[in-house]
C-alpha positions as CSV (number, residue, x, y, z in Angstrom):
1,X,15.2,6.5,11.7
2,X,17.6,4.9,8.9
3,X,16.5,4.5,5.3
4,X,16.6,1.3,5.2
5,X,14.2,0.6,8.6
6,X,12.1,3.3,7.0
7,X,11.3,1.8,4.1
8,X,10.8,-1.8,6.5
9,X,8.3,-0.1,8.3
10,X,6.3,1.9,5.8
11,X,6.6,-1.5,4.0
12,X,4.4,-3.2,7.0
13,X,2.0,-0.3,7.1
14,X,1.1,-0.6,3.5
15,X,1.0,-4.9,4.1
16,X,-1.3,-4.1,7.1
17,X,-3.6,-1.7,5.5
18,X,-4.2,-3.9,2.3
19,X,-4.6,-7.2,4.2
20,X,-7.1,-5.3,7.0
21,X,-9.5,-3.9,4.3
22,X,-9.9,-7.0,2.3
23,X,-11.0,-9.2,5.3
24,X,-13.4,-6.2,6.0
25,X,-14.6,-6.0,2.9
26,X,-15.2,-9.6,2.8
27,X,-17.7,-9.2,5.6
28,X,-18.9,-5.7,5.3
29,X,-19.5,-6.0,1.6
30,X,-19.9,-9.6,1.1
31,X,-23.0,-8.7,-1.0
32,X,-21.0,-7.2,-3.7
33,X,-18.5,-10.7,-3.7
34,X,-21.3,-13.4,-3.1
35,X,-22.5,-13.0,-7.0
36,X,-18.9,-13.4,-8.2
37,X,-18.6,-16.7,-6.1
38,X,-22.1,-17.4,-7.5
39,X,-21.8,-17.4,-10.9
40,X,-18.0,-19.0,-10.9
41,X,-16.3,-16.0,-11.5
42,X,-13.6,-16.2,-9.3
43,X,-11.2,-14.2,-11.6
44,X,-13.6,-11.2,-10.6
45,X,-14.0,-11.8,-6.9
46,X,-10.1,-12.1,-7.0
47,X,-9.8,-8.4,-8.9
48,X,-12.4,-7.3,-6.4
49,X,-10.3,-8.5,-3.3
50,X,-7.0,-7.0,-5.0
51,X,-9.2,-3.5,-5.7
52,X,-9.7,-3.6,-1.7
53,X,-6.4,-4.1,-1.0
54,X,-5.3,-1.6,-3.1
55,X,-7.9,1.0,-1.2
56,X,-6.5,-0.1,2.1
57,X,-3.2,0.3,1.1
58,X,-4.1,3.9,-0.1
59,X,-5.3,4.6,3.2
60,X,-2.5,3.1,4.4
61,X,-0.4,5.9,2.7
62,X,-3.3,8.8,4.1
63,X,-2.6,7.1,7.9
64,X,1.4,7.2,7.2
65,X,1.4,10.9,6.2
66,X,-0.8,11.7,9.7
67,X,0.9,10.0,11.6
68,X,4.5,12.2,10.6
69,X,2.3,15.1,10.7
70,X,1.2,14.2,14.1
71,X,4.6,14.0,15.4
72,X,5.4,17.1,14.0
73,X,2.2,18.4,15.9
74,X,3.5,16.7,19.2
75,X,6.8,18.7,19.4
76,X,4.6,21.8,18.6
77,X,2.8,21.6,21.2
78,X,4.5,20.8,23.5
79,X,7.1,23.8,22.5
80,X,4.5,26.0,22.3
81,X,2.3,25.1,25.6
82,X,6.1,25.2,27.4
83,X,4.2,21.8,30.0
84,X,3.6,18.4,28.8
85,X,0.8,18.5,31.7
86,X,-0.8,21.9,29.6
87,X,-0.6,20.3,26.1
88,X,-2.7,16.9,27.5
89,X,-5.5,18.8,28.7
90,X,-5.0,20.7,25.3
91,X,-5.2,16.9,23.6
92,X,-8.1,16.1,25.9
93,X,-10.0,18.7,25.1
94,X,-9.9,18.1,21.5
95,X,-10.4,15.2,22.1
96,X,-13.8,15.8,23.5
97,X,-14.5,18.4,20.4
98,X,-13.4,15.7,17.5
99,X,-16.1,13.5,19.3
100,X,-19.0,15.6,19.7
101,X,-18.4,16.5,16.2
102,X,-18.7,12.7,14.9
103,X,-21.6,12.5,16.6
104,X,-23.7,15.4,15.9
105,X,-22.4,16.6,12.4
106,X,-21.2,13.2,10.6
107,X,-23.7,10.7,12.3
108,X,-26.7,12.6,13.2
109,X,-27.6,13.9,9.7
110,X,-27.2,10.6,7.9
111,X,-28.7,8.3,11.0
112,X,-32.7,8.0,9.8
113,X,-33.6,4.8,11.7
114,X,-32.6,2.9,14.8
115,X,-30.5,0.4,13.0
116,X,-28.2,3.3,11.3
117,X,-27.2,4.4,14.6
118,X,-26.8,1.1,16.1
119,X,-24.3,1.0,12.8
120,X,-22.6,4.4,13.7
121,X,-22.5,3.7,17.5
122,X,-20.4,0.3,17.0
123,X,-17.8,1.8,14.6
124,X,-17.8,4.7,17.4
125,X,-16.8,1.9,20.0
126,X,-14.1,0.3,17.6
127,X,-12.5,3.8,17.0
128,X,-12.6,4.6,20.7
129,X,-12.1,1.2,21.9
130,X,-8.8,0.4,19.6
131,X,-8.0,3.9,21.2
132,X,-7.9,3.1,24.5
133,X,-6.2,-0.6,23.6
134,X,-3.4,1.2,22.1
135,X,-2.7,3.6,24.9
136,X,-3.0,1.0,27.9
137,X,-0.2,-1.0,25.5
138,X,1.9,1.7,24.6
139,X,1.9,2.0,28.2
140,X,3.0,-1.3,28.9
141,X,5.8,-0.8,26.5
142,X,7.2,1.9,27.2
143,X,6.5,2.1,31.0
144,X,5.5,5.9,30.6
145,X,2.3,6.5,31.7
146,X,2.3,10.1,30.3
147,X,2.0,8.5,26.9
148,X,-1.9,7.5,27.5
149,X,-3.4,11.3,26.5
150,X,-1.0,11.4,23.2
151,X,-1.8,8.1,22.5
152,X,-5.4,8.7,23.6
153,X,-5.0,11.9,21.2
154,X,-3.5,10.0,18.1
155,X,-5.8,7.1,17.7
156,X,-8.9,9.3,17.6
157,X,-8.2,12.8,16.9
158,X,-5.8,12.0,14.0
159,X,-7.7,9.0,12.8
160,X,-10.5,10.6,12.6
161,X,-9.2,13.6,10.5
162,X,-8.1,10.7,8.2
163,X,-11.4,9.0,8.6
164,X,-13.3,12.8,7.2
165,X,-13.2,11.5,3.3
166,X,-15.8,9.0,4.2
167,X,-17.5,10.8,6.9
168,X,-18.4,14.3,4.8
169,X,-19.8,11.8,2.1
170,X,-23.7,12.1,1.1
171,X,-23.8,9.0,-1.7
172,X,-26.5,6.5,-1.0
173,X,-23.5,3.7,-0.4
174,X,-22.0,6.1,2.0
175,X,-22.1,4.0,4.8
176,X,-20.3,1.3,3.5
177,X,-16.9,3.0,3.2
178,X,-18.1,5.0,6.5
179,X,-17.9,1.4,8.0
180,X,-15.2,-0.3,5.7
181,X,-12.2,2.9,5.7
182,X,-12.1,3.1,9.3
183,X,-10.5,-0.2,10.0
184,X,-7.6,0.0,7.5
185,X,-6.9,3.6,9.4
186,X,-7.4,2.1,12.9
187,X,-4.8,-0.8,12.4
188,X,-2.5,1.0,10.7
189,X,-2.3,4.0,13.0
190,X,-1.9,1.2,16.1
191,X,0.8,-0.4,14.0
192,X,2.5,2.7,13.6
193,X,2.1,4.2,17.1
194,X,3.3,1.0,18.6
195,X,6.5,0.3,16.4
196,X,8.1,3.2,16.2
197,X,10.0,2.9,19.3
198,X,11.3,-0.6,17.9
199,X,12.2,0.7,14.2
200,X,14.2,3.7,16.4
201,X,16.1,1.4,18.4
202,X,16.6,-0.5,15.5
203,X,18.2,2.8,13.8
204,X,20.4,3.3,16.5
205,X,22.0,0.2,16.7
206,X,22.6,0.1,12.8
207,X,24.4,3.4,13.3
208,X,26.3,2.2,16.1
209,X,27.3,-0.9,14.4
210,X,28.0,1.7,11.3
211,X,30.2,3.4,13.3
212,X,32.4,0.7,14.6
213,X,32.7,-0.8,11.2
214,X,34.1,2.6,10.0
215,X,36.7,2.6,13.3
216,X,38.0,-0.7,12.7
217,X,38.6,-0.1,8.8
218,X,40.4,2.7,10.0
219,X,42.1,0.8,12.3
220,X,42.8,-1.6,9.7
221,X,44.2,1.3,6.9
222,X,46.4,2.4,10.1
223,X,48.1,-1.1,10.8
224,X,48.5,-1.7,6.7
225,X,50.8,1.9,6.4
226,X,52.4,1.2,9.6
């Protein structure tokens, strides 16, 4: 990828992790906002919104840095495993392991009522259901159906090693950022999963059209001696 449609894309990324966490916010915290609108202090709901964006934004940056680091994983395993076919059930077993380990080590021990895991069991369904979203359109995309287990592998694996901050957390508003980080990461890591194949393309056309503007200069220098 090019500098240039680097920068455009981690430029996105950082847009759509701000912009996600503040509409979250706005309804998964609206109890710290409502007294701002309340009292007519909208200077301080506005600094609260900007602080959210801000937060996503930094996740944002967490989600871009696993996402290289995934890649870099990818081609690893792959290498290492010697069969694409080896390395998914590899990804699918982990899979299965970064699940069970939500579930009994990050949920269990905080989940004291009925209405805690009803909490944990919907942001379980967003992670896994923006999961399987992603994959069934990457597929579409790229008309590779051997990109559903990475994808698969990606959106909850590496999202969810992103997502440990909040999870290993013990404060008694815990659950809020629990609730409010992992939609910042989800969007972003769907974003970035998605568009990469586009900023690519992108990058190889600018260095083909690169390339022919440097031919016809020389061209040009040629025809000027001559």
């Amino acid at each position: 990828m090019t500098i240039r449609n680097w920068v455009k894309f981690a430029f996105w990324a950082l847009v759509i992790g701000g912009l996600v966490n503040a509409v979250a916010s706005l309804i998964i915290r609206w109890d710290f906002y409502q007294p701002y609108l309340a009292n007519g202090e909208i200077s301080e709901f506005l600094a609260a919104v900007v602080w959210n964006v801000v937060l996503g934004m930094t996740m944002s940056v967490m989600a871009q840095a696993g996402f290289f680091a995934y890649l870099t994983l990818h081609q690893v395993g792959v290498n290492i495993f010697r069969s694409l076919t080896l390395w998914n059930w590899i990804q699918i077993l982990l899979i299965i392991i970064v699940l069970v380990d939500i579930i009994v080590f990050r949920f269990a021990p905080g989940a004291s009522a009925a209405g805690e895991w009803l909490i944990y069991g919907f942001l379980l369904a967003v992670l896994v259901g923006a999961a399987i979203w992603t994959a069934i359109k990457k597929i579409k995309m790229t008309q590779k159906p051997h990109v559903l287990i990475s994808t698969l592998f990606f959106m909850i694996v590496i999202t969810s090693l992103e997502w440990i901050i909040a999870l290993m957390g013990r404060q008694d508003n815990i659950d809020v950022y629990v609730a409010l980080l992992l939609f910042p990461l989800v969007a972003v890591n769907a974003y970035q999963i998605l568009m990469l194949p586009k900023y690519n393309a992108q990058s190889e056309e600018d260095r083909k059209r690169l390339e022919e503007r440097r031919k016809a200069r020389k061209e040009a220098t040629k025809t000027a001696k001559a």
